[in-house]
Backbone of each chain as ProteinMPNN parsed JSONL, in Angstrom:
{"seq_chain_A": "XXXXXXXXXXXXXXXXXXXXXXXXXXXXXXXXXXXXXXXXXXXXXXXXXXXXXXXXXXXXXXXXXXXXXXXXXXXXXXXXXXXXXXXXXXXXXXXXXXXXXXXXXXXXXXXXXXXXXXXXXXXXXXXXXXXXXXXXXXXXXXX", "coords_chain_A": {"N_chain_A": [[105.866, -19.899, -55.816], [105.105, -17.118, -53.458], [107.251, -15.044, -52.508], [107.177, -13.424, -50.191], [105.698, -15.155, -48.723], [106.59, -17.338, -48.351], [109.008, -16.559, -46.739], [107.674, -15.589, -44.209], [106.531, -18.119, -43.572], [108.712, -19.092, -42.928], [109.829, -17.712, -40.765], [108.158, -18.173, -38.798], [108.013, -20.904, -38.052], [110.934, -20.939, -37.139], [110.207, -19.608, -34.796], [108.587, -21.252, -33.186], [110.152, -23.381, -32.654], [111.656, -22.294, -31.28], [109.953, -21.883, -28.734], [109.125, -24.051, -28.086], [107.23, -25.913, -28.447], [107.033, -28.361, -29.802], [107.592, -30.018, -27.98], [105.903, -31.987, -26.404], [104.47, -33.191, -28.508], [106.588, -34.716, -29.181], [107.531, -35.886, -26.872], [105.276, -37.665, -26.917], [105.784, -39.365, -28.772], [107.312, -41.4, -27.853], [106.588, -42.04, -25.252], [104.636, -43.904, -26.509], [106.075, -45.143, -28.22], [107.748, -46.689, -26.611], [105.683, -48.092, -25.198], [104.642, -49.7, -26.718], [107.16, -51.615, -27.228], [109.01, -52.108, -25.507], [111.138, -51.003, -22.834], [114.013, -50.75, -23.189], [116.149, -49.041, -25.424], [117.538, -50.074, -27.11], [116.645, -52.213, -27.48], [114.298, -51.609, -29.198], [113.799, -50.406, -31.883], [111.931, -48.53, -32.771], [111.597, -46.689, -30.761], [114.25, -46.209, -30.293], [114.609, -44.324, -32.227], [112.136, -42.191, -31.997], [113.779, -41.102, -29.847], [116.242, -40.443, -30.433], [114.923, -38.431, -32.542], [113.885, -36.87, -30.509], [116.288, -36.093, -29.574], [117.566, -34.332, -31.834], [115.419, -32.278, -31.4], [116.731, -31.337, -29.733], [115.693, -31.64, -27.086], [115.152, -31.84, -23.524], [117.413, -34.251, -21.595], [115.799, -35.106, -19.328], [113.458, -34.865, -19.441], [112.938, -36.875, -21.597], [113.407, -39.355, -20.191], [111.041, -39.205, -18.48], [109.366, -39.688, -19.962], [109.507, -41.793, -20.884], [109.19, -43.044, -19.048], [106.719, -42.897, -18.418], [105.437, -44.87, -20.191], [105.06, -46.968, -18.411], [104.249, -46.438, -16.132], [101.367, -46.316, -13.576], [99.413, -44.884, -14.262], [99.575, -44.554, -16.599], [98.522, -43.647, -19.739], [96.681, -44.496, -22.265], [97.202, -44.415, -25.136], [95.845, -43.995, -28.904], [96.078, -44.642, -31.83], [94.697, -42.524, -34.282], [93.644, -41.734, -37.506], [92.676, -38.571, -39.343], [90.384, -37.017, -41.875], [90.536, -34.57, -44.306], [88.346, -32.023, -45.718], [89.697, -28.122, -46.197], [89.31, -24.906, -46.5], [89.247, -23.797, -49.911], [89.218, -25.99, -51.037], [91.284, -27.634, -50.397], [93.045, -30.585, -49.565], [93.561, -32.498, -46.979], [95.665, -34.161, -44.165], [95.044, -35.507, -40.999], [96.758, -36.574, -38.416], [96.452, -38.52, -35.388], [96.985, -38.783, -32.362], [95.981, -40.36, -29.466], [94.378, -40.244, -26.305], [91.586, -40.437, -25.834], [89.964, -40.292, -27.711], [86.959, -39.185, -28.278], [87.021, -36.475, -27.572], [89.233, -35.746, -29.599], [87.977, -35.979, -31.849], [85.619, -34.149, -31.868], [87.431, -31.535, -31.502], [88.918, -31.831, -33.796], [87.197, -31.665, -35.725], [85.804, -28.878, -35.297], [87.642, -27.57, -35.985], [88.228, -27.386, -38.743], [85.342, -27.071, -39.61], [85.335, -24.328, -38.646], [86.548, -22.932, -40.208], [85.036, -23.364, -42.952], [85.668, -25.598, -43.739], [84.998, -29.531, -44.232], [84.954, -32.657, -42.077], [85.775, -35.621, -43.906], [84.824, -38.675, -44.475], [86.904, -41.265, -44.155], [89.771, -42.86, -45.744], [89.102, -41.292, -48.021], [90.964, -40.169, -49.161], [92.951, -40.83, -51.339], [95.064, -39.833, -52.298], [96.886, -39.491, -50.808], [99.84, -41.15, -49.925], [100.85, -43.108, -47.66], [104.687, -42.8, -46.879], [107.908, -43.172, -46.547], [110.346, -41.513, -45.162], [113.402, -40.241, -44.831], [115.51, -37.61, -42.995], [118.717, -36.634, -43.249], [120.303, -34.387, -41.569], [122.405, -33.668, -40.271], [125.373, -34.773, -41.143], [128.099, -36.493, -40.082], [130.912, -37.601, -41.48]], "CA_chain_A": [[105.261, -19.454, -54.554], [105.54, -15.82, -52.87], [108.411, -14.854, -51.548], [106.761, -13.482, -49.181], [104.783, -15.924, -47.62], [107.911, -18.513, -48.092], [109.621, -15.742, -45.735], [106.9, -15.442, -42.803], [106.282, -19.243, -42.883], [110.204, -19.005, -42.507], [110.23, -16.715, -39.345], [106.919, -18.766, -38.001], [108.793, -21.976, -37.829], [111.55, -20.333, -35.732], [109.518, -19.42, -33.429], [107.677, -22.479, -32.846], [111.427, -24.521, -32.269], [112.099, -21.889, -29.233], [108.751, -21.981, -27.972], [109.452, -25.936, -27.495], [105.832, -26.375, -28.381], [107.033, -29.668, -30.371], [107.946, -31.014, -26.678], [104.893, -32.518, -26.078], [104.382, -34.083, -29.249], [107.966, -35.808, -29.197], [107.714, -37.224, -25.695], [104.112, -38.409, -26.595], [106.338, -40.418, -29.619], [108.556, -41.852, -27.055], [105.354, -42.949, -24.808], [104.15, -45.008, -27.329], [106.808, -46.583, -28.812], [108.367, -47.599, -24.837], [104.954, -48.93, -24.644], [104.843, -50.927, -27.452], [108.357, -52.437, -27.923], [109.902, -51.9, -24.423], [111.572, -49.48, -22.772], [115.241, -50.769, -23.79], [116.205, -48.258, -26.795], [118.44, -50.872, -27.668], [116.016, -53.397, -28.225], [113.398, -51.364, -29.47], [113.976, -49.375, -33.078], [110.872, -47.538, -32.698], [111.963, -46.138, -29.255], [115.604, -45.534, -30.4], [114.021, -43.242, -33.157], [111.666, -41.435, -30.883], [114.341, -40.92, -28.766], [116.72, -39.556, -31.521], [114.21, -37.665, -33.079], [113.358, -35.853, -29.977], [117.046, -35.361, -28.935], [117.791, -33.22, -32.822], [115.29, -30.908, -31.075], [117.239, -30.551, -28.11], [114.452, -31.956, -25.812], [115.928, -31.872, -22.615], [117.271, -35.849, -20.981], [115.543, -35.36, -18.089], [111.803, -34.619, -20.507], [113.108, -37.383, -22.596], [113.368, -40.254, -19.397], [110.161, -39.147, -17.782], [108.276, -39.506, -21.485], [110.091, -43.587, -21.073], [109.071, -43.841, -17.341], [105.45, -42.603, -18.722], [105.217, -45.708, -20.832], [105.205, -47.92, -17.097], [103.497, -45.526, -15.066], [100.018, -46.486, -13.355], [98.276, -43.756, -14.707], [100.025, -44.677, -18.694], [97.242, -43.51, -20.486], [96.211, -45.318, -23.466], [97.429, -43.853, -26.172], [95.255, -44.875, -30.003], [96.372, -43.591, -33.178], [93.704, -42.555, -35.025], [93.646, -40.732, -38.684], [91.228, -38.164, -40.155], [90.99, -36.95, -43.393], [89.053, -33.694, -44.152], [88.817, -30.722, -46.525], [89.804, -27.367, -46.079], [89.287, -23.688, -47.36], [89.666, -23.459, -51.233], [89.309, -27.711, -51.514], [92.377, -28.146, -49.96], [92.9, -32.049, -48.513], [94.225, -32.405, -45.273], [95.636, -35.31, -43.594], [95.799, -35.454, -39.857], [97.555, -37.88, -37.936], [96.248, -38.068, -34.379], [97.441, -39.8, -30.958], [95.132, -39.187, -28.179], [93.305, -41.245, -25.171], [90.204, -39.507, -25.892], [89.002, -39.946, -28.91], [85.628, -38.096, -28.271], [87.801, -34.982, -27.081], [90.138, -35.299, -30.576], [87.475, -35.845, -33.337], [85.362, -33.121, -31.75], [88.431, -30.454, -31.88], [89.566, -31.681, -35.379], [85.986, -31.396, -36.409], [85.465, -27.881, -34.952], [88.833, -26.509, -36.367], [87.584, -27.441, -40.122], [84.098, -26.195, -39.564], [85.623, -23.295, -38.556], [86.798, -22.363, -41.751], [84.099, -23.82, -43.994], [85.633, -26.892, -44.164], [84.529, -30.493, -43.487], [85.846, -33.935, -42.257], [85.524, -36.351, -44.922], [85.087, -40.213, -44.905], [88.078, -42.361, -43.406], [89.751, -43.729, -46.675], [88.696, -40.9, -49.333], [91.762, -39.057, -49.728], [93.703, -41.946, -51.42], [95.768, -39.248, -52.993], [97.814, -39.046, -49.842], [100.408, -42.101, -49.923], [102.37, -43.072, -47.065], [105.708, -42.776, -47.495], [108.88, -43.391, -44.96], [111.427, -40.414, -45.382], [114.837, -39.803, -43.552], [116.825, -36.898, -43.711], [120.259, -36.415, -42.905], [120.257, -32.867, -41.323], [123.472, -33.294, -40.006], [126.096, -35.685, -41.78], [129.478, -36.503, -40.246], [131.117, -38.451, -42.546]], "C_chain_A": [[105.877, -18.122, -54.147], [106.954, -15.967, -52.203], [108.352, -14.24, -49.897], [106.455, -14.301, -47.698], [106.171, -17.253, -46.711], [108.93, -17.7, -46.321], [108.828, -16.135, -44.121], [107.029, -16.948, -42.467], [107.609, -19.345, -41.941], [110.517, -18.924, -40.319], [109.19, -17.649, -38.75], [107.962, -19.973, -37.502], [110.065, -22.157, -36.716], [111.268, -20.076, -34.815], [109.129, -20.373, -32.771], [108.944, -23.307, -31.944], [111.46, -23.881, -30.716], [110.882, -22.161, -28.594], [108.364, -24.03, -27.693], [107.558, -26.462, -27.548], [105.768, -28.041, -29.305], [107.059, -30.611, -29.313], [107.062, -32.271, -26.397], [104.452, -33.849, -27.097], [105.39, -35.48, -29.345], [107.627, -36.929, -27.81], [106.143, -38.237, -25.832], [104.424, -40.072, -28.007], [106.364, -41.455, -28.809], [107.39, -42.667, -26.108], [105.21, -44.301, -25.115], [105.041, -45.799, -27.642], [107.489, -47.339, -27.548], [107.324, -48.409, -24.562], [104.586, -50.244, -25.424], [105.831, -51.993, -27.737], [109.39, -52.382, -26.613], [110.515, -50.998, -24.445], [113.284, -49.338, -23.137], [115.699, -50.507, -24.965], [117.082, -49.04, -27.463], [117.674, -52.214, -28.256], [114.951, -53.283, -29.029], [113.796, -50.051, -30.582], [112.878, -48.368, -32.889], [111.038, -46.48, -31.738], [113.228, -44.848, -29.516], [115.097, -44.146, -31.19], [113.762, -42.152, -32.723], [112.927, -40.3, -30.509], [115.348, -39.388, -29.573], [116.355, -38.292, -32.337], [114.073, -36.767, -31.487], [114.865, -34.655, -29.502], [117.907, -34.046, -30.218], [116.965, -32.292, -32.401], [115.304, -30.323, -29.727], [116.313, -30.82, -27.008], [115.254, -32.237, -24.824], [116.057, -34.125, -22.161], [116.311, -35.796, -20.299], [113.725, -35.412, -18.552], [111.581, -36.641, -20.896], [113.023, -39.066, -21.578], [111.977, -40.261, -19.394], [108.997, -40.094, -19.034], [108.512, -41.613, -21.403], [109.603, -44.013, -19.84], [107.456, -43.877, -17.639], [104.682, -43.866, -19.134], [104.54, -46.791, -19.744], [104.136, -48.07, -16.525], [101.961, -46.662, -14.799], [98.816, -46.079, -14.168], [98.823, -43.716, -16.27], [98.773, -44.82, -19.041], [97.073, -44.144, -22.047], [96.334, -45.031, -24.764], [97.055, -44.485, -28.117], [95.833, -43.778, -31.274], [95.079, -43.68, -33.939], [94.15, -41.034, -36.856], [92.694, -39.842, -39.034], [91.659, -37.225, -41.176], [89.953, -35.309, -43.355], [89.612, -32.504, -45.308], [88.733, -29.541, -45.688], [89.439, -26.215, -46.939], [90.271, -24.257, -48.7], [89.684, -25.421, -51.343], [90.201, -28.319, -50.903], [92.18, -29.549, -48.78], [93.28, -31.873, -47.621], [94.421, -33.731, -44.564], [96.054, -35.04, -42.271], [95.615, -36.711, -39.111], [97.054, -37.579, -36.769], [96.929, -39.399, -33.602], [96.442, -39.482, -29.982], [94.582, -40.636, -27.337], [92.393, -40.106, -24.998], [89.82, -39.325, -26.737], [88.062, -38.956, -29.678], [86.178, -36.996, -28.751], [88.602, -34.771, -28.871], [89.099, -35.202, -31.652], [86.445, -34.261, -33.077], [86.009, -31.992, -32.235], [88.426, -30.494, -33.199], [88.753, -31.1, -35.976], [85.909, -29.703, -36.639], [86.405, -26.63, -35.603], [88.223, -26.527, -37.863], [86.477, -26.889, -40.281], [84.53, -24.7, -39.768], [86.333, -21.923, -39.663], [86.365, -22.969, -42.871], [84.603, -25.027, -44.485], [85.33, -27.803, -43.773], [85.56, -31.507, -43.122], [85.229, -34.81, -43.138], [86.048, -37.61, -44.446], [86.507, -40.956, -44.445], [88.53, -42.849, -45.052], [89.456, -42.901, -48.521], [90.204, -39.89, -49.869], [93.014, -40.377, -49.847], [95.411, -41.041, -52.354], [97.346, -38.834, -52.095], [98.525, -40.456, -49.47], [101.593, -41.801, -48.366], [103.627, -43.408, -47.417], [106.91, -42.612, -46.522], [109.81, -41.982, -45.523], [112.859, -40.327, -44.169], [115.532, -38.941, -44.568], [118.126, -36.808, -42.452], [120.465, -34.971, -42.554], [121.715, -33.018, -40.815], [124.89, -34.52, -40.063], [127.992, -35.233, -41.481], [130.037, -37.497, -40.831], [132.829, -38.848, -41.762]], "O_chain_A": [[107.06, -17.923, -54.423], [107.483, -16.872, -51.558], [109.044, -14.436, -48.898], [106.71, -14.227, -46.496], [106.481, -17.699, -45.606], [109.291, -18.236, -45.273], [109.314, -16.776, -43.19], [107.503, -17.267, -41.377], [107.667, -19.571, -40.733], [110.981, -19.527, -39.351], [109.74, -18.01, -37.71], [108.661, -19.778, -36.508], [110.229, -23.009, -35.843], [111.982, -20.245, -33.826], [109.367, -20.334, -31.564], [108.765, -23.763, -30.814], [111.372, -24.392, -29.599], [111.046, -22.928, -27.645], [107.505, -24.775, -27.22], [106.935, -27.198, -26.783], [104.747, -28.717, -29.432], [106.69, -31.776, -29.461], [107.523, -33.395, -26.198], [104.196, -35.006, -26.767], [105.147, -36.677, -29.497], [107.522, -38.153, -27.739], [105.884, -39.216, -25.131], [103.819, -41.131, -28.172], [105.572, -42.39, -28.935], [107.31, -43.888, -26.242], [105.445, -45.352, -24.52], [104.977, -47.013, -27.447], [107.714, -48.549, -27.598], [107.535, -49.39, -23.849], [104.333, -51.376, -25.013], [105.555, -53.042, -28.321], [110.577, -52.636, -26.814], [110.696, -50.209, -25.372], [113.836, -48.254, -23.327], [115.784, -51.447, -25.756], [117.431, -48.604, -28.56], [118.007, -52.974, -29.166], [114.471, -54.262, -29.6], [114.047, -48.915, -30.178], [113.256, -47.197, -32.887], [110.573, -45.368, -31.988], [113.338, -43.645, -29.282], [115.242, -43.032, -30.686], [114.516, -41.18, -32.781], [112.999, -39.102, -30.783], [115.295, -38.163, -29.455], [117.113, -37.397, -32.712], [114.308, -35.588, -31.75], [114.9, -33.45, -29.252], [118.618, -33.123, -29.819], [117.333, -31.179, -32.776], [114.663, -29.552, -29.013], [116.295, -30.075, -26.028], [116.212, -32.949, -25.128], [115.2, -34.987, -22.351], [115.564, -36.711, -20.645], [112.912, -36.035, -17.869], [110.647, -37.401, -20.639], [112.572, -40.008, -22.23], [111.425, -41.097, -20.11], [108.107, -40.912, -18.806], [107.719, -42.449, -21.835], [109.571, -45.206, -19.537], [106.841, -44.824, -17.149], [103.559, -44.091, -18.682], [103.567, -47.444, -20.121], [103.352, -49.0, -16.334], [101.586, -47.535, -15.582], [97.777, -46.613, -14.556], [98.44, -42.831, -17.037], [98.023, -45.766, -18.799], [97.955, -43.767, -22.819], [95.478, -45.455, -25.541], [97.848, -45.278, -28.625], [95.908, -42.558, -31.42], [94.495, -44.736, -34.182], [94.71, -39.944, -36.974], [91.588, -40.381, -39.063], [92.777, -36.752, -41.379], [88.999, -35.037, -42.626], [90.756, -32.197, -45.643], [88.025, -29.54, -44.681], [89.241, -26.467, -48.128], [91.368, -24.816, -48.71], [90.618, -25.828, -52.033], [90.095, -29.537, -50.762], [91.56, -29.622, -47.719], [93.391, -30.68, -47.339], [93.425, -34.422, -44.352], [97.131, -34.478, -42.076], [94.727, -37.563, -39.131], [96.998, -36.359, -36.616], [97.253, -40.514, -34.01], [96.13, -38.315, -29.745], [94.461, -41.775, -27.786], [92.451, -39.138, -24.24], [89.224, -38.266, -26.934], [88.086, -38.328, -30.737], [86.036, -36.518, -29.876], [88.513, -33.645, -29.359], [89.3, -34.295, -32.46], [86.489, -33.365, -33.921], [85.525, -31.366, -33.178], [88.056, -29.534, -33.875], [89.037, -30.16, -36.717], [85.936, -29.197, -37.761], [86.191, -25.424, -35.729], [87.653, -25.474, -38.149], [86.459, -26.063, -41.194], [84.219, -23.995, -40.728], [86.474, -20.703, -39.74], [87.154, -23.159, -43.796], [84.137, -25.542, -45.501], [85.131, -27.622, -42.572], [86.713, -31.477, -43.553], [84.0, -34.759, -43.14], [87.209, -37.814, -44.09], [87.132, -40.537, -45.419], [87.562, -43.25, -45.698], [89.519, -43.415, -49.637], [90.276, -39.103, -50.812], [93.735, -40.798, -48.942], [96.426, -41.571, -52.805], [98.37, -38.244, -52.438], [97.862, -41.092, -48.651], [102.478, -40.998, -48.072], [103.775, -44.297, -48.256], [106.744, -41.778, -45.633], [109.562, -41.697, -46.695], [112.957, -40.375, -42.942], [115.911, -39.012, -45.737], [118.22, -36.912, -41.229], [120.883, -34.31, -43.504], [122.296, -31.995, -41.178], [125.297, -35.036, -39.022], [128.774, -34.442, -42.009], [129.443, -38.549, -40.594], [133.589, -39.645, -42.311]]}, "seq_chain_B": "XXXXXXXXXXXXXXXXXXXXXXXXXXXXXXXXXXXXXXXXXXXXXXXXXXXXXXXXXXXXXXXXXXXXXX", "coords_chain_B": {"N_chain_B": [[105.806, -38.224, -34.178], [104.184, -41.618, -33.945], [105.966, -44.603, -35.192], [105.754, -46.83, -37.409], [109.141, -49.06, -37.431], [110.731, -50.023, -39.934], [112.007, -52.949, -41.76], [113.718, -52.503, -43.195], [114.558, -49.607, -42.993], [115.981, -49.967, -40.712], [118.046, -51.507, -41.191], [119.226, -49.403, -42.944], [120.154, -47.513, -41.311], [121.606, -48.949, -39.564], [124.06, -49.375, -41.755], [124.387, -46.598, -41.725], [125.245, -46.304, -39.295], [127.713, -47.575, -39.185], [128.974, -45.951, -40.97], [129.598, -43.407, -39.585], [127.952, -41.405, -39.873], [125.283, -39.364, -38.988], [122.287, -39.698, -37.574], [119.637, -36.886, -37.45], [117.443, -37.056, -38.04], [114.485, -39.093, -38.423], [111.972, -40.365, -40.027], [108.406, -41.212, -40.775], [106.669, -39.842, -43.316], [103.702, -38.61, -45.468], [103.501, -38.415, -48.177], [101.91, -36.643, -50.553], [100.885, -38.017, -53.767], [99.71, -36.501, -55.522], [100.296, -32.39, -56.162], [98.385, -29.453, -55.621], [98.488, -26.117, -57.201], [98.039, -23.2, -55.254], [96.904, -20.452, -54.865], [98.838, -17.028, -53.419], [97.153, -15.568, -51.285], [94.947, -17.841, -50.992], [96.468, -19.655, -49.643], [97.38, -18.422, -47.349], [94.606, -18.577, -45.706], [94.486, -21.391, -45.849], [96.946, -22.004, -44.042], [95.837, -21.14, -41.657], [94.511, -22.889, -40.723], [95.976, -25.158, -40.776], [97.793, -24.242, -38.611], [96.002, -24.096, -36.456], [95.505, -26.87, -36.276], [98.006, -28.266, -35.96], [98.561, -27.033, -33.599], [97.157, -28.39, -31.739], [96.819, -30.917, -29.118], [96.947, -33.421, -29.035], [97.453, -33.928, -32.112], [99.655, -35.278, -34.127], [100.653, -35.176, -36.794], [100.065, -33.533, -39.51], [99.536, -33.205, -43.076], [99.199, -32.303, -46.185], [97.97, -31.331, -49.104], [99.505, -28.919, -50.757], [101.245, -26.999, -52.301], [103.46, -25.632, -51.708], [105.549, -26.784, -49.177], [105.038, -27.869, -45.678]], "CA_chain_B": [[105.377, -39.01, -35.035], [104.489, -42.657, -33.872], [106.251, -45.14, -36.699], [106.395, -48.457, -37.482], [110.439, -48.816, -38.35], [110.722, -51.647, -40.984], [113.358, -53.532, -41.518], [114.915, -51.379, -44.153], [114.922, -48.26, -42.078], [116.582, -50.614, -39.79], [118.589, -51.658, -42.175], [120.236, -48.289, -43.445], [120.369, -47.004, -39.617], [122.628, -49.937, -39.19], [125.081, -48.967, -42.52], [124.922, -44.969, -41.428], [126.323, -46.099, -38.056], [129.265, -48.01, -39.239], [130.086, -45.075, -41.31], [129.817, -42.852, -38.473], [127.097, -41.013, -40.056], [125.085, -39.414, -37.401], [120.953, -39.637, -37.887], [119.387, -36.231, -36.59], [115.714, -37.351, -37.744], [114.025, -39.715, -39.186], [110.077, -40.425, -39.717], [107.312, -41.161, -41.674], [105.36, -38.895, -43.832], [102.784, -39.167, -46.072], [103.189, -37.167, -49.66], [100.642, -36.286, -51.297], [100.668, -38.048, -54.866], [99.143, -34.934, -56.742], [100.18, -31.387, -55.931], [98.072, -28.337, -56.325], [98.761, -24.92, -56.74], [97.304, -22.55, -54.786], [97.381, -18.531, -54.582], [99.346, -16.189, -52.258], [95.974, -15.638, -50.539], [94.334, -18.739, -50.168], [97.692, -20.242, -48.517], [96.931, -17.997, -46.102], [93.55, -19.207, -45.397], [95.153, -22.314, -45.639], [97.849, -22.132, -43.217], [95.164, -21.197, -40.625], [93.775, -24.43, -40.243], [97.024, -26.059, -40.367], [98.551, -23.719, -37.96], [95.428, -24.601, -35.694], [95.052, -28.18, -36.159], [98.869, -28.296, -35.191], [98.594, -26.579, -31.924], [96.177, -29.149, -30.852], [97.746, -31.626, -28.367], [96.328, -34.98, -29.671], [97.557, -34.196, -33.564], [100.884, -35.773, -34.094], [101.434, -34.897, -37.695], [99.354, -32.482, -40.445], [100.25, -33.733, -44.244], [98.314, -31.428, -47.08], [98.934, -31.35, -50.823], [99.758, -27.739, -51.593], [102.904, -27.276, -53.306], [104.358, -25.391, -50.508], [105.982, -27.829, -48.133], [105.062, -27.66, -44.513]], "C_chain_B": [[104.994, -40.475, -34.592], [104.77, -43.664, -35.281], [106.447, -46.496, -36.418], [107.952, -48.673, -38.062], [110.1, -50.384, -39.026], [112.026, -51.413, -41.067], [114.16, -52.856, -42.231], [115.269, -50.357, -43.562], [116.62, -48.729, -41.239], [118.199, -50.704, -40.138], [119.687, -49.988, -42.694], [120.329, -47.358, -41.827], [122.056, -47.452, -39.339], [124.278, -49.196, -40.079], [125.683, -47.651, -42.228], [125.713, -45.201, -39.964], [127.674, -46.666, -38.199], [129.953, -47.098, -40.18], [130.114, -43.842, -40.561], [128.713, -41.705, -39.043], [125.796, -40.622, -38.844], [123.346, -38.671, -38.026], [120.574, -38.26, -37.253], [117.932, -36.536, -36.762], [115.337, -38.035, -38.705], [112.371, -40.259, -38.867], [109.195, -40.892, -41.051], [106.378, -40.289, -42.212], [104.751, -39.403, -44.947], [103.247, -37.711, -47.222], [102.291, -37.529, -50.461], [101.238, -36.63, -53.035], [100.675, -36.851, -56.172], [99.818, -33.607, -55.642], [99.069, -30.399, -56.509], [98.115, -26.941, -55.581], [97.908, -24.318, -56.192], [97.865, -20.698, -54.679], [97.634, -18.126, -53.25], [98.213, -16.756, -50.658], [95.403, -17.119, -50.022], [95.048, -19.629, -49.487], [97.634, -19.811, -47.099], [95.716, -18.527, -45.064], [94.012, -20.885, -44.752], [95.597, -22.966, -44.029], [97.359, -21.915, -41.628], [94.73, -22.543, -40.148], [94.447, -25.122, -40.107], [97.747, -25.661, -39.124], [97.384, -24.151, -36.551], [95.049, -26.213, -35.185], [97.545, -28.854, -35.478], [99.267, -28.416, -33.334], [97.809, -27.659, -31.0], [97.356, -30.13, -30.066], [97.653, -33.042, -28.737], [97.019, -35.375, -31.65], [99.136, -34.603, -33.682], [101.108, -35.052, -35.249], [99.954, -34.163, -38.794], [99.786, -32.749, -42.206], [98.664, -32.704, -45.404], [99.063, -31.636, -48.493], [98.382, -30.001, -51.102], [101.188, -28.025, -51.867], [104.03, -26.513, -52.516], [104.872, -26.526, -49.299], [106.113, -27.209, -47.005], [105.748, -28.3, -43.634]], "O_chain_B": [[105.974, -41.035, -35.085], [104.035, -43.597, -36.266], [107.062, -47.101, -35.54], [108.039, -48.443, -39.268], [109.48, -51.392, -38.685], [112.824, -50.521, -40.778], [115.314, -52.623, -41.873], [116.477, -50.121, -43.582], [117.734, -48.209, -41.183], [119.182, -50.198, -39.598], [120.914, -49.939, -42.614], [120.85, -46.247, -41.924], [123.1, -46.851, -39.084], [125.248, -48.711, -39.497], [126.878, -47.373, -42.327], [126.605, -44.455, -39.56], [128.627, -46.333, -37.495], [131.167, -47.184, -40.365], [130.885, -43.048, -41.1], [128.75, -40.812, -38.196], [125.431, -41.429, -37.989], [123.178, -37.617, -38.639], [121.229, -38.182, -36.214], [117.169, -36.342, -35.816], [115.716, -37.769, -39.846], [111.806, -40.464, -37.793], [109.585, -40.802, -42.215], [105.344, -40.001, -41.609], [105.107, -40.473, -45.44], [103.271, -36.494, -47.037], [102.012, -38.626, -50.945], [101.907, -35.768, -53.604], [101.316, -36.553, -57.18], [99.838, -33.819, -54.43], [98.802, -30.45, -57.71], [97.961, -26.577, -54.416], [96.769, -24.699, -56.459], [98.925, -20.107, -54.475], [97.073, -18.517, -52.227], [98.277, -17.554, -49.723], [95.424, -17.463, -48.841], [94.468, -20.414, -48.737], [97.766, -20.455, -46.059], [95.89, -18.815, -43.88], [93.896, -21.355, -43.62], [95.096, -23.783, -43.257], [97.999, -22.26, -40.635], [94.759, -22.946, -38.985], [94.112, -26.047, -39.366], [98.326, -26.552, -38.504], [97.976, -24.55, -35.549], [94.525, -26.613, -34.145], [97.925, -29.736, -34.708], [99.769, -29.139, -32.473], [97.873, -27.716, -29.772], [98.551, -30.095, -30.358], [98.678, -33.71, -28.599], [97.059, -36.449, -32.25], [99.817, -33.824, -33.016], [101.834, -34.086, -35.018], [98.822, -34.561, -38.519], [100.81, -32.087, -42.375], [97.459, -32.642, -45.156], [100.205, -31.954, -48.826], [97.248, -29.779, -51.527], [101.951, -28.974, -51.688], [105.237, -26.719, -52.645], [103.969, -26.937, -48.57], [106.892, -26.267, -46.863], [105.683, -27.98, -42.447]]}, "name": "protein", "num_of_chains": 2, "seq": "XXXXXXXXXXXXXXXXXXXXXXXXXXXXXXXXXXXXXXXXXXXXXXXXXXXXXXXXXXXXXXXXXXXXXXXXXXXXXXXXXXXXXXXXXXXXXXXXXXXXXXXXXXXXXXXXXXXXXXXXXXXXXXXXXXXXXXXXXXXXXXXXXXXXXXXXXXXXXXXXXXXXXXXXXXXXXXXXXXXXXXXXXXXXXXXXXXXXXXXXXXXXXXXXXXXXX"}
């Protein structure tokens, strides 16, 4: 692969961390799993995770409560995981993972972003080439 | 990411904390079986649609089989 491109993605990626644009995604982890398994991170692995995971990118406590009080709330919105599968420019597969209370609102977008560059969504189930697979890394190992 | 932890996760969570081992992230992804290559250029192309289907607020996670790792 370019050295180039390896570079820019490089510098892109940096940017993205300060621009805390992951925020949103993390506390919408943390949502879900408080709503599924309780909000005691002690009793709930899915939660603790979340939680963990959001605090390696520095997500502030005070983000990181609200995202656990969210789970409670009146107005806790309904959060469905849904998958869609779709091609892209040059054939390329694509797997995206969605969360959303709004369905409509997410397959629309996904749809519209693929169109948008001559590609389609494809079939629920056709891109068997994409295995889930659990991963953990160790970014920062005190021993 | 939302994840189901299984018990193994669970499981080596448990062993990294009694050796004081200190988790900074852990998750589920999906790899892609097959890789394929792709040119400079159409990475680019590429990386548009990933870089847009990202930004969305509803997409949790983006998994592709090019041979570049996103």
């Amino acid at each position: 692969m370019g050295r180039a491109f390896e570079y820019r993605r490089a510098a892109k990626e940096k940017r993205w961390d300060k621009m805390s644009r992951i925020f949103p995604k993390l506390a919408k982890a943390i949502t879900m799993a408080a709503k599924d398994g309780g909000q005691d991170p002690d009793m709930n692995a899915a939660l603790r995770t979340a939680i963990q995971n959001a605090k390696a990118q520095n997500m502030p406590k005070d983000n990181i409560e609200s995202a656990i009080k969210r789970a409670s709330g009146k107005d806790a919105a309904d959060f469905t995981e849904i998958n869609y599968e779709g091609k892209g420019p040059h054939g390329v597969l694509v797997f995206v993972e969605c969360a959303t209370d709004n369905s409509t609102r997410t397959v629309a977008n996904v749809k519209s972003y693929f169109n948008k560059v001559g590609g389609s969504l494809v079939p629920t189930g056709s891109l068997n080439s994409c295995s889930a697979e659990s991963g953990f890394r160790i970014s920062q190992g005190v021993v | 990411m939302p994840m189901p932890i299984t018990p193994i996760l669970e499981h080596c969570h448990q062993r990294w904390r009694k050796r004081k081992i200190e988790v900074t992230k852990a998750n589920l992804e999906r790899i892609p079986n097959f890789r394929v290559e792709f040119t400079e250029d159409q990475l680019v192309e590429i990386e548009k649609l990933i870089d847009k289907l990202e930004e969305d607020d509803d997409v949790q996670g983006v998994y592709n089989e090019t041979l570049h790792k996103h």
